[in-house]
N, C-alpha and C positions, 0 to 999 in steps of 0.2 A: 760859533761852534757848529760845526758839520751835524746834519739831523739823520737821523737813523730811525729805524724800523720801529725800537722799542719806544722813540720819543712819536711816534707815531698811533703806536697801541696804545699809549697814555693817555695822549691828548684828546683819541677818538674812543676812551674808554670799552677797547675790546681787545681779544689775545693774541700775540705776536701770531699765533696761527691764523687770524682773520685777517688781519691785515696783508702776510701773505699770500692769502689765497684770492685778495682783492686786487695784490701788484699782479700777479702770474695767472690770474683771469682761470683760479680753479677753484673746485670743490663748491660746497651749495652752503652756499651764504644769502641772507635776503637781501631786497631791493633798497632797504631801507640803510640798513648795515651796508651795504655797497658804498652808496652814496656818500654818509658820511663820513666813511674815513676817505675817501678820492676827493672831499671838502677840506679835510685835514692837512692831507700830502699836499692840496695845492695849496692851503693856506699856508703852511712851513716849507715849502719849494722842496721839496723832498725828491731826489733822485739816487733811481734805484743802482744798488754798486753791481753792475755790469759781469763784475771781474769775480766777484760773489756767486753769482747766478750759472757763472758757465765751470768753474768748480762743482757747481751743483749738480751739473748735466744739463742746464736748461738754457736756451739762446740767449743768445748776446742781443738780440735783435740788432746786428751789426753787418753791416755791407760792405764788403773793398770791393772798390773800384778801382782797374789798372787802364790808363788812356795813355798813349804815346806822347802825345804834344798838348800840352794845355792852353800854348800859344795859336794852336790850329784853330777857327771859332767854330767848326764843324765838333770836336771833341771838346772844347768848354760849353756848347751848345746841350749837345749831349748829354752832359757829365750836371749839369743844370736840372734836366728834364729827370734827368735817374734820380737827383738825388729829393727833387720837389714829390715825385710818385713816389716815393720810398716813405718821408716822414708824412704820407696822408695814410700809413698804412702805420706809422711808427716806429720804423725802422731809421736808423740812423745811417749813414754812408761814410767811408775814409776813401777819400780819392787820392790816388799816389799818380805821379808822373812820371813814366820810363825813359822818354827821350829817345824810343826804339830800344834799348839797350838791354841785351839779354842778363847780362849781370845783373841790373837795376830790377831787372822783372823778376828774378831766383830773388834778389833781398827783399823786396817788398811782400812777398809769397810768403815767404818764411818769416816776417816778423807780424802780416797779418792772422794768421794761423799761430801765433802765439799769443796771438791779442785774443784767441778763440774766438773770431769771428763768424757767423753764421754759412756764407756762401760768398761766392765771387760773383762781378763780372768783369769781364777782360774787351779791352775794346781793340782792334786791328794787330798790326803790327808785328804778329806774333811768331816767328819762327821756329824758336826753340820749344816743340812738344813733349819734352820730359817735366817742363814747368805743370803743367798737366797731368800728370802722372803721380806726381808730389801732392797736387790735391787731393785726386782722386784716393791716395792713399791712403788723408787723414778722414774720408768718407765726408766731404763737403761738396754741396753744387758746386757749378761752375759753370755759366753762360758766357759765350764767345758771342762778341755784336761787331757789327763792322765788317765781318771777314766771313767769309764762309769758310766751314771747320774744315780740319784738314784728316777729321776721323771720326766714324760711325757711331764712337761711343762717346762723341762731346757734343752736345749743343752750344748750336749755331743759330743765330740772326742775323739776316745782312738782305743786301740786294743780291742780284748776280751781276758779278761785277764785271765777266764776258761782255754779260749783255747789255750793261752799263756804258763800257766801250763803245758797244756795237751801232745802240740806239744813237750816241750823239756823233759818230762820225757817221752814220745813214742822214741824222739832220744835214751835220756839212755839208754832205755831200748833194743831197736835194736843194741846197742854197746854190750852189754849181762850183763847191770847192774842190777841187781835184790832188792839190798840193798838200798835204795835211801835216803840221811838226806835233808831236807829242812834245809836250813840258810834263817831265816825271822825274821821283827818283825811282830806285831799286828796291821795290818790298813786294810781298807776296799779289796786295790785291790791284797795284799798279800793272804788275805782271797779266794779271786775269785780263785788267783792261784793255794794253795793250793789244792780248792776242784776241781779244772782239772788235778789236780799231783795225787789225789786220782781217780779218773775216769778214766784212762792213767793205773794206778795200777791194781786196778779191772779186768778191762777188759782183762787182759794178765794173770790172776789170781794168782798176786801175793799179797803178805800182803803190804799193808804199813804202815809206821810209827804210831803211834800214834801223834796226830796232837803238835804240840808243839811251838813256837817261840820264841827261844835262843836268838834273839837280844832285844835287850831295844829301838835303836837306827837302823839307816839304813847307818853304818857310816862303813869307814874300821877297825876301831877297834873293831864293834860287830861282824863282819863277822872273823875276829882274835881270836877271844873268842871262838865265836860259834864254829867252827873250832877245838880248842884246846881241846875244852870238848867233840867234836863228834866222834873225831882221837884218844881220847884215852880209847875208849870201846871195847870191845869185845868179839864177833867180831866189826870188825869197820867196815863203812859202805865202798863200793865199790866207792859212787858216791854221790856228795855234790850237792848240786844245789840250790842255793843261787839266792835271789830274786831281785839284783841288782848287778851291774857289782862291785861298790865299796866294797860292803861284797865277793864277792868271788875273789879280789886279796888282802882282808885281811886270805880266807883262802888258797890261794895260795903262803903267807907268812907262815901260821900257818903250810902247809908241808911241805915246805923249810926246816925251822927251825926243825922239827922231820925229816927230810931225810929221808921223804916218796915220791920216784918218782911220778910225774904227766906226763903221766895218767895212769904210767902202773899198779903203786898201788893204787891210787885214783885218778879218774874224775873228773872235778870241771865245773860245767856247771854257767854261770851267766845267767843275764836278764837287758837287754835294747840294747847294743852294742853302749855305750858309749867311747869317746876317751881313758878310760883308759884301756880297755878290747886291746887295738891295743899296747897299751905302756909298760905294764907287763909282765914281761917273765916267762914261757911262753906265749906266745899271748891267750887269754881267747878265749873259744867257747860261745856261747851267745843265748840268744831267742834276736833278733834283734827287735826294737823297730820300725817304720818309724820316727823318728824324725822330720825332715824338711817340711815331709807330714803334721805331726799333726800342726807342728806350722803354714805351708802356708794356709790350710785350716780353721786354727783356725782364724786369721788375717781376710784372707777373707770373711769369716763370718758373723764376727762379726765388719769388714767395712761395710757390705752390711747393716748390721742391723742397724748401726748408721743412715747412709744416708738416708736409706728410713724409718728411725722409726719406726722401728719392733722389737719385742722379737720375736728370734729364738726360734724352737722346734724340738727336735727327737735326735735322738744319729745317730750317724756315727761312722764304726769301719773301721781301718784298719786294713791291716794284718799283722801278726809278722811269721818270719821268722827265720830258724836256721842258724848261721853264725859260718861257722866250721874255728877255726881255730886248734890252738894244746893242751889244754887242756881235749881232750874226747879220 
């Protein structure tokens, strides 16, 4: 039989009013009386009904979390790190997976917001900004990680992701790469990168590519693809630089297989410095991502925002950095 509040006030011989002013951490009760019934509740495993409390007016201590790819280890990474900062704080997390997909991202929005959950955060991918608007409406935070916002009045965390581009094709190019393929698909913060990978080219006056985005996907078998049709032109390019770690040990597979040395015949630069980038042999060089940053800050955030009932504003960028290992 399911245990309740009253079997709690029982057990711990005080009044349903103590007991919850000991779950909901209010009103002035002693040290004494605290204790013992937070003895009781964990003796009877006692959890509180969620769905009760936000009827009430009072949080859910509930988190949705929206990530694009869970298959990506950059966004299970993440999605990892959110959810371990969140339950040191007590907060529980529902992580939903969109697939990119604007539909997927309105359903998930609208049935976490019926589950009364507390606040969002929303990881990359995001296009469609009326999805945001629908939050904002029912007066819920909402932090954006991954992407930098795409308006004044949402917070954002992320890198710059220009300059993200910009940094690891400045590396290539100091390696003495001249020829450079992007491995991308078509989303907003590929886009940023790109046009930093063209700025990076410019400035050292070399041509680059025509803009193009060989993948469909951000998966290791488009970065295998892209790869296989880039390696066999000619000339072929010097130096791949694939816009996530998972596409470029799909084409760090794609040279294996043509017994094309890395890196002394082709570079293969990634982006994030996710655990598969350390697992791959060779060990992948990377634009490193902050990971643990983005997500400690993101938590914090948008804890802060909960408790004092605010929507957050402004973007915060951290830095990305070059993580050499053996692929340059």
């Amino acid at each position: 039989m399911k245990v309740n509040i009253y079997d709690i006030a029982k057990a711990a011989n005080v009044s349903i009013a103590t007991v919850s002013k000991v779950i909901n951490n209010t009103g002035r009760i002693s040290e004494n009386t605290r204790l013992k019934v937070l003895e009781v509740i964990n003796e009877l495993n006692f959890k509180p009904n969620i769905h009760a409390s936000a009827l009430m007016g009072k949080n859910t201590r509930t988190i949705g979390l929206l990530i694009p790819d869970i298959m990506n280890p950059f966004f299970s990474e993440l999605a990892r790190h959110i959810e371990d900062l969140a339950k040191d704080v007590n907060y529980n997390v529902v992580i939903c997976n969109t697939d990119y997909q604007s539909e997927k991202e309105r359903e998930y929005v609208e049935l976490l917001i019926q589950k009364s959950i507390d606040g969002f955060i929303m990881a990359s991918g995001f296009e469609d900004i009326e999805i945001f608007e629908k939050i904002k409406a029912v007066n819920l935070p909402v932090i954006l990680i991954a992407r930098e916002s795409p308006s004044d009045s949402l917070y954002s965390i992320s890198i710059n992701d220009n300059e993200g581009g910009k940094i690891g094709t400045e590396y290539l190019i100091q390696e003495g790469h001249k020829d450079i393929a992007i491995i991308a698909r078509d989303i907003w913060t590929n886009r940023q990168r790109y046009e930093g990978h063209i700025e990076a080219m410019k400035k050292h006056g070399l041509n680059p590519r025509p803009e193009q985005y060989l993948a469909n996907n951000s998966s290791f078998i488009d970065g295998y693809n892209s790869a296989k049709k880039l390696l066999a032109e000619t000339p072929r390019p010097t130096a791949l630089f694939a816009f996530n770690d998972l596409m470029a040990a799909g084409a760090v597979k794609a040279c294996i297989e043509e017994e094309i040395l890395i890196p002394n015949e082709v570079a293969i630069l990634g982006f994030d410095n996710s655990s598969i980038s350390e697992i791959i042999s060779p060990p992948l060089t990377t634009v490193g991502q902050p990971l643990k940053d983005i997500a400690k800050h993101s938590v914090s955030q948008l804890i802060k925002s909960i408790e004092l009932n605010v929507s957050p504003t402004g973007k915060e960028f951290l830095k990305a950095k070059i993580i050499k290992r053996s692929t340059v």
